[in-house]
Residue frames as a rotation matrix with the C-alpha (Angstrom) as fourth column:
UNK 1
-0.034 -0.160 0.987 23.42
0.864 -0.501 -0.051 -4.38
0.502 0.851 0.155 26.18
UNK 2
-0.847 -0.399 -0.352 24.39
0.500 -0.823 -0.269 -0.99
-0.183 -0.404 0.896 27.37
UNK 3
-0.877 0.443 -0.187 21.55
-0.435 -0.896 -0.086 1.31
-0.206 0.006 0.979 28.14
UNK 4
-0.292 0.860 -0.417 18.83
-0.650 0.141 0.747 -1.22
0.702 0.489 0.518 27.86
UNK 5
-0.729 -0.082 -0.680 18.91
0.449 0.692 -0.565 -2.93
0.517 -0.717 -0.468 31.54
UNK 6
0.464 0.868 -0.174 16.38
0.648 -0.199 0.735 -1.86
0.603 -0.454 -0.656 34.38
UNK 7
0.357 -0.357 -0.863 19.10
0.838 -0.286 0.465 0.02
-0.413 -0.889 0.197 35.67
UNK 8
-0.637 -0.415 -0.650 19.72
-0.006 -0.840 0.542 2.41
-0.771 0.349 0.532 33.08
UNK 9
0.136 0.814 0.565 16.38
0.838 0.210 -0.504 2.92
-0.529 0.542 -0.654 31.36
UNK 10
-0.476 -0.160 0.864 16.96
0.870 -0.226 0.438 5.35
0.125 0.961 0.247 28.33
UNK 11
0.448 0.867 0.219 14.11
0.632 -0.480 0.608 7.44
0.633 -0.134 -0.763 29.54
UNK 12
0.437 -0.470 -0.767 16.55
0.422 -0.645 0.636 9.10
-0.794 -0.602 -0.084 32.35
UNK 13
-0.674 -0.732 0.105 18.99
0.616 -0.477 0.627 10.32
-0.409 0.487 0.772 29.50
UNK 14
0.077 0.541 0.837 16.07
0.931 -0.340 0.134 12.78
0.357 0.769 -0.530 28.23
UNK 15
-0.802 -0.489 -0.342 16.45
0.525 -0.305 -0.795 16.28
0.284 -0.817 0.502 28.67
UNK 16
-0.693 0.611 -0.383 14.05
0.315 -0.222 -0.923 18.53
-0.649 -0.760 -0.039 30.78
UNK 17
-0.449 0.631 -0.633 12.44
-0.748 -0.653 -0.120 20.36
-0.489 0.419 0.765 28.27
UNK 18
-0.544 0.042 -0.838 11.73
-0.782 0.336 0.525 16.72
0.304 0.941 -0.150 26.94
UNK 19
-0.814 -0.521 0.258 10.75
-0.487 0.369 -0.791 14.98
0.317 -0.770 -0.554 29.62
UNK 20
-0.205 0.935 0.288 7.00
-0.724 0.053 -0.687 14.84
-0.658 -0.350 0.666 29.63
UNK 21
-0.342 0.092 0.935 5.59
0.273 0.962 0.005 11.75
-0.899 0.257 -0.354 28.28
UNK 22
0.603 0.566 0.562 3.39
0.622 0.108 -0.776 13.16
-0.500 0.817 -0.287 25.41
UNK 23
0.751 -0.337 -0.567 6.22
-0.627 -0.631 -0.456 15.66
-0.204 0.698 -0.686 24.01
UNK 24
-0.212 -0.941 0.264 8.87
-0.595 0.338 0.729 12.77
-0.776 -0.003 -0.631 24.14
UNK 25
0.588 0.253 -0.768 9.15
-0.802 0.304 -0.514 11.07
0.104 0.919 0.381 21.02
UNK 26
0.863 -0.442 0.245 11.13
-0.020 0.455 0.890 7.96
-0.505 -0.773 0.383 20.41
UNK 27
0.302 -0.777 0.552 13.45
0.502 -0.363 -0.785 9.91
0.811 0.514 0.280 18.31
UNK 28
0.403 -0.413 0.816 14.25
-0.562 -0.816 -0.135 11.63
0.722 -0.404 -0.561 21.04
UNK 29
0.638 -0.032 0.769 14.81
-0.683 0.436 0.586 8.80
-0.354 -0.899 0.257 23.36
UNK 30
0.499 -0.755 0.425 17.41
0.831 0.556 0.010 6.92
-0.244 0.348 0.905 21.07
UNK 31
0.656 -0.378 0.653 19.09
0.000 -0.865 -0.501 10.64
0.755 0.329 -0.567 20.70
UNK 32
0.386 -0.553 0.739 19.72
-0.750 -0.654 -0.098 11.06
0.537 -0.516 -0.667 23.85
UNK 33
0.750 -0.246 0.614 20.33
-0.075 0.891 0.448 7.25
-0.657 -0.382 0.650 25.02
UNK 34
-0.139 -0.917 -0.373 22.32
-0.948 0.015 0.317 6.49
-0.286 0.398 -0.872 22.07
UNK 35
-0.686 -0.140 0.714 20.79
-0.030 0.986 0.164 2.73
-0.727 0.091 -0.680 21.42
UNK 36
-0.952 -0.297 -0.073 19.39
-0.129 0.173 0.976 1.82
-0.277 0.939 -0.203 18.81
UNK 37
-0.254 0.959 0.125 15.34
-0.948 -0.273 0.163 2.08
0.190 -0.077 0.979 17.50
UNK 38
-0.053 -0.025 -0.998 15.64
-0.253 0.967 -0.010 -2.00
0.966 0.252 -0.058 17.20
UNK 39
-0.757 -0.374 -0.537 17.33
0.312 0.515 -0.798 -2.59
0.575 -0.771 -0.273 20.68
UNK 40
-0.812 0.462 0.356 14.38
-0.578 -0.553 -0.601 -0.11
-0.081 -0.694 0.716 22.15
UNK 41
0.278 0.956 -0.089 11.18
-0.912 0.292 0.289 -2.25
0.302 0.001 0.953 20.88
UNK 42
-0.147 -0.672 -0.726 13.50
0.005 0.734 -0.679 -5.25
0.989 -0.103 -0.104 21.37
UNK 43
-0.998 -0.010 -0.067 13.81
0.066 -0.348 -0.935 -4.26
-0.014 -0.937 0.348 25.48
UNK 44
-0.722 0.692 0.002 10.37
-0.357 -0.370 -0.858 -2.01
-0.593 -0.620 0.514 26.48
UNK 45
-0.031 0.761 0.648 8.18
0.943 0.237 -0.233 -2.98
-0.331 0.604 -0.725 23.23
UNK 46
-0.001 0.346 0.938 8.00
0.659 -0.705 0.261 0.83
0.752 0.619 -0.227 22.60
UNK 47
-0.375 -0.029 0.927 7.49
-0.091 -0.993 -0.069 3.94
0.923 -0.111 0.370 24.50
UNK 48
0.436 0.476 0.764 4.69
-0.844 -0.079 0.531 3.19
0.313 -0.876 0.367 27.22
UNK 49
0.884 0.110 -0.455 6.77
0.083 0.920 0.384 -0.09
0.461 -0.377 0.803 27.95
UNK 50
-0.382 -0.897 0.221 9.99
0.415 -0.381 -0.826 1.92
0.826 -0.224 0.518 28.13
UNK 51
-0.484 0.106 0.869 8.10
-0.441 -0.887 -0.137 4.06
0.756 -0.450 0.476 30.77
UNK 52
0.901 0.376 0.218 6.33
-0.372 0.407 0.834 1.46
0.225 -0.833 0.506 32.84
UNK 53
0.441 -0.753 -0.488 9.91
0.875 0.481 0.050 -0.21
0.198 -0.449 0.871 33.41
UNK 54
-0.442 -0.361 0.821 10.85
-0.034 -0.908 -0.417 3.47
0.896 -0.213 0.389 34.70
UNK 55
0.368 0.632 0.682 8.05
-0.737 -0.249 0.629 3.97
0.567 -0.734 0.374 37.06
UNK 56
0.828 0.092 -0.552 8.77
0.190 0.882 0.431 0.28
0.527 -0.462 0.713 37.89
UNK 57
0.089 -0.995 -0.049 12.50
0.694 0.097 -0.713 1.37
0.714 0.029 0.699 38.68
UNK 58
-0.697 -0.263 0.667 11.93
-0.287 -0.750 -0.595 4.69
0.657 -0.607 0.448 40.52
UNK 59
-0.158 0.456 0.876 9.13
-0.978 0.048 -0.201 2.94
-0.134 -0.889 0.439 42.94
UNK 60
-0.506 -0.168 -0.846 9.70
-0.286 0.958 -0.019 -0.43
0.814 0.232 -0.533 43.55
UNK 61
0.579 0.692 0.431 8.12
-0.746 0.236 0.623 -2.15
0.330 -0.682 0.652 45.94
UNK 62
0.410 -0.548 0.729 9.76
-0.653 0.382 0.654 -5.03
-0.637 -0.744 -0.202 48.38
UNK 63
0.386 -0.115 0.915 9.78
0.266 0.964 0.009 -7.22
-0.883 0.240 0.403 45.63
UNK 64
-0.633 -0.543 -0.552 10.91
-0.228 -0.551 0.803 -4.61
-0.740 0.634 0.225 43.00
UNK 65
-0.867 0.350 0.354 7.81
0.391 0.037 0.920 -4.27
0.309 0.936 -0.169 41.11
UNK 66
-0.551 0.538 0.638 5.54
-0.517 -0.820 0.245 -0.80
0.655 -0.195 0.730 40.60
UNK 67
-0.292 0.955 0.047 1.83
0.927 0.295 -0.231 -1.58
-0.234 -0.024 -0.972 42.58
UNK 68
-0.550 0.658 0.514 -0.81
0.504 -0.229 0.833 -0.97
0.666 0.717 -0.206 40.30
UNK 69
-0.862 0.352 0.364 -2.91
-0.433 -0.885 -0.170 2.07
0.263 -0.305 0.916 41.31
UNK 70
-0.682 0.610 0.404 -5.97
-0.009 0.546 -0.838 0.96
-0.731 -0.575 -0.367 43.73
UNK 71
0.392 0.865 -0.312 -8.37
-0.667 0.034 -0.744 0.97
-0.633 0.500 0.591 40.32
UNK 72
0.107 -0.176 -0.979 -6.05
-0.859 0.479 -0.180 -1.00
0.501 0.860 -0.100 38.78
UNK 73
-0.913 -0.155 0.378 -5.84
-0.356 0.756 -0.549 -3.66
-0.200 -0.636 -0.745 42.24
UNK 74
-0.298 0.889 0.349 -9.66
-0.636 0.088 -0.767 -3.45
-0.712 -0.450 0.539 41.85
UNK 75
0.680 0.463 -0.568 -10.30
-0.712 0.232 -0.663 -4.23
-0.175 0.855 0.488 38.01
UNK 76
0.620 -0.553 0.558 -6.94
0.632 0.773 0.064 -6.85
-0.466 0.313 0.828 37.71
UNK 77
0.983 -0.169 0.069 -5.11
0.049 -0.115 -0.992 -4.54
0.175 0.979 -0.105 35.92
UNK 78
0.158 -0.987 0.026 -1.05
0.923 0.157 0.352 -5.05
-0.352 -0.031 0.936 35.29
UNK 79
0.401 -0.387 -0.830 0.85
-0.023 -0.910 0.413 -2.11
-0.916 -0.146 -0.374 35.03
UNK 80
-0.909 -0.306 -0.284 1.71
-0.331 0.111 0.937 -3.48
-0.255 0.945 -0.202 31.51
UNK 81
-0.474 0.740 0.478 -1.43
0.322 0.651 -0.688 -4.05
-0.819 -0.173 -0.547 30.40
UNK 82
0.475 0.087 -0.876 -1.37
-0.515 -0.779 -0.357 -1.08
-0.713 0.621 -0.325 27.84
UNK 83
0.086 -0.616 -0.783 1.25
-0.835 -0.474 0.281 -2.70
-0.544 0.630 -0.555 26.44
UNK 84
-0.580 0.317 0.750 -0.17
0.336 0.932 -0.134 -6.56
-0.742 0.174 -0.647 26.34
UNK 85
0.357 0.904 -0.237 -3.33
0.189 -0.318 -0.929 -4.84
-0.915 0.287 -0.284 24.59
UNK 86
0.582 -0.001 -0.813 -1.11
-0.623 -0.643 -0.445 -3.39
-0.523 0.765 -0.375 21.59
UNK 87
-0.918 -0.107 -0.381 0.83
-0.297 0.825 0.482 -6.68
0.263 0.555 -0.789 20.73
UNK 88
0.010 0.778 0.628 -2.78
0.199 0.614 -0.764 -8.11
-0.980 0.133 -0.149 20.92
UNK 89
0.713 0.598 -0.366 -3.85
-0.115 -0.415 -0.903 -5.61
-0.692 0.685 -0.227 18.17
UNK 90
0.220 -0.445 -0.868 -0.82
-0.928 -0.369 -0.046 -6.31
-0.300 0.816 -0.495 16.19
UNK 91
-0.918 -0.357 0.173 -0.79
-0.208 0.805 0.556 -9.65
-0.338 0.474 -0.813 15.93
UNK 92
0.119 0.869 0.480 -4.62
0.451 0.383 -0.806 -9.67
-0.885 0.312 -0.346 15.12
UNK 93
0.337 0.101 -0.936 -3.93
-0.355 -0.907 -0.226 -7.03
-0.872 0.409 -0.270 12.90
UNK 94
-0.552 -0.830 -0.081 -0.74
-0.681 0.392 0.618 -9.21
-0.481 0.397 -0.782 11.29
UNK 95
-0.660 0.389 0.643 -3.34
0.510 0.860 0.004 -12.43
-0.551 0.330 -0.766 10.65
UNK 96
0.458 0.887 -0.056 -6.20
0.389 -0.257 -0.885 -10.18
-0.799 0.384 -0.462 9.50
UNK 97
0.108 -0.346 -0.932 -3.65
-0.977 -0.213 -0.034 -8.45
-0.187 0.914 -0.361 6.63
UNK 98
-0.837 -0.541 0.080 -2.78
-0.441 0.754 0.487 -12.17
-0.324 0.373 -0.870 5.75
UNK 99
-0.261 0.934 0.245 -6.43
0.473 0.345 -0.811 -12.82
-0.842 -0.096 -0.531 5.34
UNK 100
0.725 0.380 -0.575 -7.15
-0.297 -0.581 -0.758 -9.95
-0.622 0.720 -0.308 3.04
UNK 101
-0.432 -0.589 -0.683 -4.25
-0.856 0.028 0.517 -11.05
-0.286 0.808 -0.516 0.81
UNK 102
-0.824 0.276 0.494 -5.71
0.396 0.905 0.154 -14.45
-0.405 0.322 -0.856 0.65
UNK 103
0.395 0.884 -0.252 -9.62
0.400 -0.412 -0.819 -12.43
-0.827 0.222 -0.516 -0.28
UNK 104
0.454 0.026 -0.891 -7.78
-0.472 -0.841 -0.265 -9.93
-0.756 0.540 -0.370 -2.65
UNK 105
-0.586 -0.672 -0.453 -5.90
-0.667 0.082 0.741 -12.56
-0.460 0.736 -0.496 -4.49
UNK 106
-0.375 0.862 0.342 -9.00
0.503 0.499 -0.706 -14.90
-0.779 -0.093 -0.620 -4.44
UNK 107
0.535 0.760 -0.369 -10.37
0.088 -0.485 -0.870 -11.73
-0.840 0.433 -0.327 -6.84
UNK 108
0.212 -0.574 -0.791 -7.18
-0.603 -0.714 0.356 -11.28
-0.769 0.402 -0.497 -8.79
UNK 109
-0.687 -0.442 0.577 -6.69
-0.030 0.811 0.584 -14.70
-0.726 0.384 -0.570 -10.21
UNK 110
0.069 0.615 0.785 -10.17
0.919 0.267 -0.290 -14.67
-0.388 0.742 -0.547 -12.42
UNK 111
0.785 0.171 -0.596 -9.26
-0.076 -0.928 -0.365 -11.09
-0.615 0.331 -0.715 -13.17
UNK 112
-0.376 -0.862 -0.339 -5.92
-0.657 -0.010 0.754 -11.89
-0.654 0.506 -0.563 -14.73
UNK 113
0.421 0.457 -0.783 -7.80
-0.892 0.366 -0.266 -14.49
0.165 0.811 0.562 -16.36
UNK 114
-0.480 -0.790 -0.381 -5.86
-0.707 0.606 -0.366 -17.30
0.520 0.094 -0.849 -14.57
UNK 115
-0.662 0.723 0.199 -9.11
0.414 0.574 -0.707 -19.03
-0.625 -0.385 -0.679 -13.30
UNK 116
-0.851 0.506 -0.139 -11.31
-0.364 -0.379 0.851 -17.98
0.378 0.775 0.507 -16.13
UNK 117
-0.200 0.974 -0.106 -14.84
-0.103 0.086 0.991 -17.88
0.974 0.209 0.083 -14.59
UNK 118
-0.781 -0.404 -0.476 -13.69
0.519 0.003 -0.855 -18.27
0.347 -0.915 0.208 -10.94
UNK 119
-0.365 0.532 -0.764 -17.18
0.810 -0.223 -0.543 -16.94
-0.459 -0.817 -0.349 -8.73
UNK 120
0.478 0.773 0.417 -18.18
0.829 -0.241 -0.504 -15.55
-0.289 0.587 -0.756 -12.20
UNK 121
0.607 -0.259 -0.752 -16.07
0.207 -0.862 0.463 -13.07
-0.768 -0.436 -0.470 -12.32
UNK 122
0.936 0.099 0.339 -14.94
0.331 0.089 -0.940 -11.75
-0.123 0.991 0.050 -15.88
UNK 123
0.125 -0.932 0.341 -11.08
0.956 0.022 -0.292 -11.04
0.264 0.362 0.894 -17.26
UNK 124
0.845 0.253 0.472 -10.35
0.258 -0.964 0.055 -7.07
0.469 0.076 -0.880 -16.04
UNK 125
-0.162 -0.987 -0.011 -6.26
0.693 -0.106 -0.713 -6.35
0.702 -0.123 0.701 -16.30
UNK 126
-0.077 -0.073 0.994 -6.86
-0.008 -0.997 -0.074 -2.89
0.997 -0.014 0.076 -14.73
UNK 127
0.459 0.743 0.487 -8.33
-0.709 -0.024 0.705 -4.30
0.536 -0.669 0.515 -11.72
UNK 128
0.762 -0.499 -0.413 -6.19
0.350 0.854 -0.385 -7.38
0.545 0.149 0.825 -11.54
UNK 129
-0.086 -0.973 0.214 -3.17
0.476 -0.229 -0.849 -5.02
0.875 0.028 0.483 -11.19
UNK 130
-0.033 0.088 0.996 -4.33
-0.608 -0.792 0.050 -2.90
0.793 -0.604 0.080 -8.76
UNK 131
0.610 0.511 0.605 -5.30
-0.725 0.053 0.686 -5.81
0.319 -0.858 0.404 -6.91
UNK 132
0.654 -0.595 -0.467 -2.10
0.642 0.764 -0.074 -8.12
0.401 -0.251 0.881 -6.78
UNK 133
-0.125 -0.380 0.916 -0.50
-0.355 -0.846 -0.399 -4.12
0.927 -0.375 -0.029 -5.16
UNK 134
0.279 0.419 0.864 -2.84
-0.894 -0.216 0.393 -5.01
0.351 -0.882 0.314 -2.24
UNK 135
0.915 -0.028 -0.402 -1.86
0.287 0.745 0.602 -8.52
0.283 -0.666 0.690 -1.82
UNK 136
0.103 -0.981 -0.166 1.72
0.670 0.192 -0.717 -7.35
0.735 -0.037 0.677 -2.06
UNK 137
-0.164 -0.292 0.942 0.92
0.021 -0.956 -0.293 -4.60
0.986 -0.028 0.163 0.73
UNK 138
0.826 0.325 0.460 -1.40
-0.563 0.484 0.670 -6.20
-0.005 -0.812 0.583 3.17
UNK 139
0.715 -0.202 -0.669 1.53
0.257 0.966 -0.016 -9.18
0.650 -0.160 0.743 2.98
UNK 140
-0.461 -0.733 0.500 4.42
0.090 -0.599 -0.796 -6.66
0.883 -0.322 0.342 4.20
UNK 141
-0.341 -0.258 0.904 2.67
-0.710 -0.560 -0.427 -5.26
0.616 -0.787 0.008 6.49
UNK 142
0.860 0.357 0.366 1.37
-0.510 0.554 0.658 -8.67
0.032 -0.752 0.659 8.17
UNK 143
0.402 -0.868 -0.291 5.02
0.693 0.497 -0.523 -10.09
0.599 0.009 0.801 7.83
UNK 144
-0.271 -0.482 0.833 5.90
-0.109 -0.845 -0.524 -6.89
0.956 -0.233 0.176 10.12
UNK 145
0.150 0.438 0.886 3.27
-0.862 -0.380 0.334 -7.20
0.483 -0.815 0.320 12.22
UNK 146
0.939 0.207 0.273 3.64
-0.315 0.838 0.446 -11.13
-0.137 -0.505 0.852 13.42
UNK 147
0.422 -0.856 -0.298 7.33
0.718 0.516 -0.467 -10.95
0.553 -0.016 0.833 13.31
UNK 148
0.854 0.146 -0.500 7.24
0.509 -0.437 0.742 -7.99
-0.110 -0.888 -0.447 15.61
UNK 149
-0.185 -0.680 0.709 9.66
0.807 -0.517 -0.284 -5.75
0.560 0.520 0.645 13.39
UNK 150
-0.617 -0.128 -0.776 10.18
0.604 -0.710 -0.363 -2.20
-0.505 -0.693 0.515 14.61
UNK 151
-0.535 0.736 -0.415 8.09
-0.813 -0.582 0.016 -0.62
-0.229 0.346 0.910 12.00
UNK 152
-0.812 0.579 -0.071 5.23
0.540 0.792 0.286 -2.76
0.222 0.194 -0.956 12.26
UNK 153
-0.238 0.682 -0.691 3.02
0.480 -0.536 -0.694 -0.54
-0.844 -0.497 -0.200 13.82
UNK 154
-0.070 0.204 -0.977 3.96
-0.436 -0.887 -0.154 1.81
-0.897 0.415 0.151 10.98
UNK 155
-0.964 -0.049 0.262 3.72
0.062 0.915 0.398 -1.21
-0.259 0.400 -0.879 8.26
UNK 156
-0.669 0.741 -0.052 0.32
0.723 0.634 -0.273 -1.71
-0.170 -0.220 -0.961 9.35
UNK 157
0.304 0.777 -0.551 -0.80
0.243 -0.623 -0.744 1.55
-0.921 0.092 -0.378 8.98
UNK 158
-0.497 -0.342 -0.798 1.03
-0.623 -0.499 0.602 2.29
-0.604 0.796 0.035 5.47
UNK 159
-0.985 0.011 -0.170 0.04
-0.162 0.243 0.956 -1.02
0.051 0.970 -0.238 3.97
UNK 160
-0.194 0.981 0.011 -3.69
0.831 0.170 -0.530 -0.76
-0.522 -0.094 -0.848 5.05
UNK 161
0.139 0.295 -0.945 -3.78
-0.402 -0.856 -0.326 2.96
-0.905 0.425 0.000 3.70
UNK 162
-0.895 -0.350 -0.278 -2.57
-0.293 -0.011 0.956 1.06
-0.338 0.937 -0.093 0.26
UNK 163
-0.865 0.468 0.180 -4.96
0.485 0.690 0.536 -1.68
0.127 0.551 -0.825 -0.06
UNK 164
0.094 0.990 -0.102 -7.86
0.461 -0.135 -0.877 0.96
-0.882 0.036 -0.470 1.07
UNK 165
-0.297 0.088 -0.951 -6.76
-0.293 -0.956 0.003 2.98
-0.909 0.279 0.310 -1.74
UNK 166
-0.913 -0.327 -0.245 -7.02
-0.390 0.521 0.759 0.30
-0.121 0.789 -0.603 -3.88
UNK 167
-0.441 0.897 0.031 -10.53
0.818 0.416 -0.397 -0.70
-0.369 -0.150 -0.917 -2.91
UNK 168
0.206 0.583 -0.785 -11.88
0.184 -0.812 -0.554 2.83
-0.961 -0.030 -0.275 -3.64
UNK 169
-0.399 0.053 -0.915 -10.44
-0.801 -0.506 0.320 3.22
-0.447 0.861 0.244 -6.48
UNK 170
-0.827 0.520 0.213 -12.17
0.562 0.776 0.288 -0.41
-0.016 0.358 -0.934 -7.75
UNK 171
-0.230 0.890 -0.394 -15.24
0.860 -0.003 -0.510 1.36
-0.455 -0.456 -0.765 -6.39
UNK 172
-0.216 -0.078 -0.973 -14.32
-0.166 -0.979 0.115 4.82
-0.962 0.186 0.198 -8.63
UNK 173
-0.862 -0.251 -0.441 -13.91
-0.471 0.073 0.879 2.92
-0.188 0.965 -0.182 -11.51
UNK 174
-0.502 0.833 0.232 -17.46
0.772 0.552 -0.314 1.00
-0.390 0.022 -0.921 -11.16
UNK 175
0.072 0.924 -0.375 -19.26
0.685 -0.319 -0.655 3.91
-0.725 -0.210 -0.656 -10.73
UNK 176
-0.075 -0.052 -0.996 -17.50
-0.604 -0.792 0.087 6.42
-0.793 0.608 0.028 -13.28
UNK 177
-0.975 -0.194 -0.111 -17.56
-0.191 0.469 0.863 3.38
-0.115 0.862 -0.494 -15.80
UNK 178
-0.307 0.907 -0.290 -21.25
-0.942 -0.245 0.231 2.85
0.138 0.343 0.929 -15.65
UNK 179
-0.503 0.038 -0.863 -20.80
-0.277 0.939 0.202 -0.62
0.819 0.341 -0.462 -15.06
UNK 180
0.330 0.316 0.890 -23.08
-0.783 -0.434 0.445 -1.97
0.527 -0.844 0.104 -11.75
UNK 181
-0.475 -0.826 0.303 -21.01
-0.821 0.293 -0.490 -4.85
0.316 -0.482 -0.817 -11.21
UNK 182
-0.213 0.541 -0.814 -22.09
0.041 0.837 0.546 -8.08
0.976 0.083 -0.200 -9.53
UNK 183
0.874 0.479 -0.087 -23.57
0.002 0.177 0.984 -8.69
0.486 -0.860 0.154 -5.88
UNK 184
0.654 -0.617 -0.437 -20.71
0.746 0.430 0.509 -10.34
-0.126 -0.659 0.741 -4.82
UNK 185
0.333 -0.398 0.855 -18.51
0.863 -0.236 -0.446 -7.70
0.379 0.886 0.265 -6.31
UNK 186
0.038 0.408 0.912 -20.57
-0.126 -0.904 0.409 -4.92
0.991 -0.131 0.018 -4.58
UNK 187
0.991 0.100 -0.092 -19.79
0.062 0.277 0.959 -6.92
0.121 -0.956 0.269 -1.27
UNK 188
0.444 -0.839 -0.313 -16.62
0.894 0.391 0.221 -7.50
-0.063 -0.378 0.924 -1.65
UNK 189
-0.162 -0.324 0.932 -15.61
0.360 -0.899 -0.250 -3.53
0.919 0.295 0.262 -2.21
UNK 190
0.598 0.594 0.538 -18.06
-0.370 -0.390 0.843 -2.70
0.711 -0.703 -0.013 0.56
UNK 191
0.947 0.320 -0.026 -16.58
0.016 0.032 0.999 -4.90
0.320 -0.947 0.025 2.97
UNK 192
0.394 -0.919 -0.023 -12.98
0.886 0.387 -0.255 -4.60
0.243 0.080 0.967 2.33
UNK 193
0.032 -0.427 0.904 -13.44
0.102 -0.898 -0.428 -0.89
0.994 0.106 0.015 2.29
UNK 194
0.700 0.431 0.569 -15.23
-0.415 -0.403 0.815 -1.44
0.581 -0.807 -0.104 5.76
UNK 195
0.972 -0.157 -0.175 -12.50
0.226 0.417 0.880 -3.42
-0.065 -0.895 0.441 7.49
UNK 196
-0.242 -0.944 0.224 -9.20
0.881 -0.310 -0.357 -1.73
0.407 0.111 0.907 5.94
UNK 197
-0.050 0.238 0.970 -10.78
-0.388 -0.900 0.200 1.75
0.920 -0.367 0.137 7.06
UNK 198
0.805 0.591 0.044 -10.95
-0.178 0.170 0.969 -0.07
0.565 -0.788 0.243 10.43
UNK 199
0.487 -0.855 -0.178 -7.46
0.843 0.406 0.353 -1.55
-0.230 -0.322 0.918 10.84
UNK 200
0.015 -0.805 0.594 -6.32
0.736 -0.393 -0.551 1.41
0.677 0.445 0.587 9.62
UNK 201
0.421 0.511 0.749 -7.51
0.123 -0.851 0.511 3.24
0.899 -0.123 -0.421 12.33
UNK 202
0.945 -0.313 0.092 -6.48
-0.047 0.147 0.988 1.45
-0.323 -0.938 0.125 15.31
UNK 203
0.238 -0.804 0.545 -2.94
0.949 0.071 -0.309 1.07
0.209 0.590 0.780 13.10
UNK 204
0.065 -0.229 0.971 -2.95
0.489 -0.841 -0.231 4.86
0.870 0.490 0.057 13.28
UNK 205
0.799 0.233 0.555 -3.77
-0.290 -0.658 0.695 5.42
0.527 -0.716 -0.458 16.61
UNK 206
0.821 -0.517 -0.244 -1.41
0.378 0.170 0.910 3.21
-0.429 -0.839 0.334 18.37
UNK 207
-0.160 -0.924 0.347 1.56
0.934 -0.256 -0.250 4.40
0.320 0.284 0.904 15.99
UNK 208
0.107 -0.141 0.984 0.77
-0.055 -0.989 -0.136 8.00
0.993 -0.040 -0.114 17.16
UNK 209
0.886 0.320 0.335 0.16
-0.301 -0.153 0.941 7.08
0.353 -0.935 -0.039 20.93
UNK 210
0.730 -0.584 -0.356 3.54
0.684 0.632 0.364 4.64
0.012 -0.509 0.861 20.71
UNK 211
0.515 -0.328 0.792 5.25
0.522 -0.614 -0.593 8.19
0.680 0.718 -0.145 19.34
């Protein structure tokens, strides 16, 4: 495919005033290449993979590949290692949203009343709805993330921001309704709020760092 070989890394077609690594977007780098946002994660994985096959290109070595900077000879590290590390976090990321749909629909089914008594848990439409949103959000964005779509990154951070909003509000409506809810209830808010506010971070950071 044109413009996506080691010999004609995209990254050269940027101009100067764009050139630096943190002002280059990859809207700018399919501007000024011309290929497509697909064919780019497709090829480098993203930005810092588009740029280690650069470095790799302008200093090769006998064998035509970069060497890793004497802290990275010391510690093992690959010159892609940045970029091994962020399909780690998105496929954990991808299984852990498939998890929480399986937890959030677990709650929805004795809300809707379609397990009637299910882990005690009484009939409550309001709740129900809110929570078959999150299974349908967390599922997107783990079908992004473990099929390695181009907006996965951003997937992961849109449909975690849903399903936290959806936990808080569960947790708004407890507390402005007066009701105090069961144990398990009060866990399961608590810890859903604590691990979607988590994924949603690292979700957020690498989509800004992959930017």
């Amino acid at each position: 495919m044109p413009g996506t070989s080691p010999s004609s890394c995209p990254a050269r077609t940027l101009p100067a005033e764009r050139s630096r690594y943190a002002e280059a977007t990859v809207a700018d780098i399919v501007e000024a290449s011309g290929i497509s946002v697909g064919s780019l994660y497709h090829h480098f994985g993203g930005k810092p993979g588009l740029v280690i096959r650069l470095v790799r290109r302008l200093l090769p070595t006998s064998d035509g590949v970069s060497e890793p900077s004497p802290w990275g000879r010391r510690h093992g590290v690959r010159p892609d290692a940045s970029v091994d590390r962020m399909d780690a976090l998105r496929r954990a990321l991808g299984w852990l949203s498939a998890c929480y749909a399986l937890v959030f629909l677990t709650f929805a089914l004795p809300h809707w009343g379609v397990v009637p008594g299910l882990m005690g848990e009484p009939v409550i439409i309001p709740a129900a709805v809110v929570e078959t949103l999150c299974v349908a959000a967390v599922l997107v964005g783990a079908r992004g993330a473990l099929a390695g779509r181009s907006w996965a990154w951003n997937g992961l951070v849109y449909s975690h921001a849903a399903a936290l909003g959806g936990v808080v509000l569960g947790i708004l409506a407890m507390a402005l309704g007066g009701a105090a809810g069961s144990a398990l209830l009060t866990w399961y808010h608590g810890s859903m709020a604590a691990v979607l506010a988590a994924g949603l971070a690292g979700a957020f950071y690498v989509s800004s760092v992959r930017r």
